[in-house]
C-alpha positions in Angstrom: 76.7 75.9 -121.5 80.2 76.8 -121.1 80.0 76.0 -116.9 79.6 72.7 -117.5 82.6 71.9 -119.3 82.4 68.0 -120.5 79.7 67.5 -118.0 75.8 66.7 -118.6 73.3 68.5 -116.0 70.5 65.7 -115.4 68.4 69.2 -114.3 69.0 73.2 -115.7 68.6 73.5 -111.9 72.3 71.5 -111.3 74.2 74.1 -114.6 76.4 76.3 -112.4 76.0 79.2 -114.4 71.9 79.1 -113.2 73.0 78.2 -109.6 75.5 81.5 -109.6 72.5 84.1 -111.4 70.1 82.6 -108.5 72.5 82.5 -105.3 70.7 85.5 -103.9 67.4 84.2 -103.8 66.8 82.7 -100.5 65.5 79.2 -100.6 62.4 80.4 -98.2 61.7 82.5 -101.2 61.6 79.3 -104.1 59.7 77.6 -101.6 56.5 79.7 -101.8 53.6 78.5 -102.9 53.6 80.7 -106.2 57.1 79.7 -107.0 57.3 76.0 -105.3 61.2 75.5 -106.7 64.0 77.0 -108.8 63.2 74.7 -111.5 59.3 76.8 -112.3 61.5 79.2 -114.0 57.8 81.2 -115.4 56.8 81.9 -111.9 59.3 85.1 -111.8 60.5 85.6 -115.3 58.0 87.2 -116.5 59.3 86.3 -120.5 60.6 82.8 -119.8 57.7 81.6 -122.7 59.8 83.8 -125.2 62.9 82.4 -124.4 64.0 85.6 -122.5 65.4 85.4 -119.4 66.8 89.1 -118.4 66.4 90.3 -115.1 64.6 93.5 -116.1 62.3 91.0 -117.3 62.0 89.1 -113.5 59.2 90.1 -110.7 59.7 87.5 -107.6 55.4 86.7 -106.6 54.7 87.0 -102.8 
């Protein structure tokens, strides 16, 4: 929450501080079908249910 200052995200996609922990991931990659976008956050971390959101807990689907 801190990276948005004063600001209000209309989408967790837009909160910088989710844009910079994802800049690796090519967008061909969100674009599959068993992601579909950045915002299905479940689709690769694995513990997204329990409110965790490590990345020992990620595996990106093919």
């Amino acid at each position: 929450m801190r990276s948005l200052g004063s600001r209000a995200p209309l989408r967790i996609t837009k909160v910088p501080y989710i844009q910079e922990k994802h800049h690796e991931v090519s967008p061909n990659v969100l674009k599959r079908e068993s992601i579909g976008s950045l915002s299905n956050c479940s689709a690769c971390h694995t513990t997204a249910e329990k409110g965790i959101y490590e990345d020992d807990y990620v595996v990106i689907p093919r």
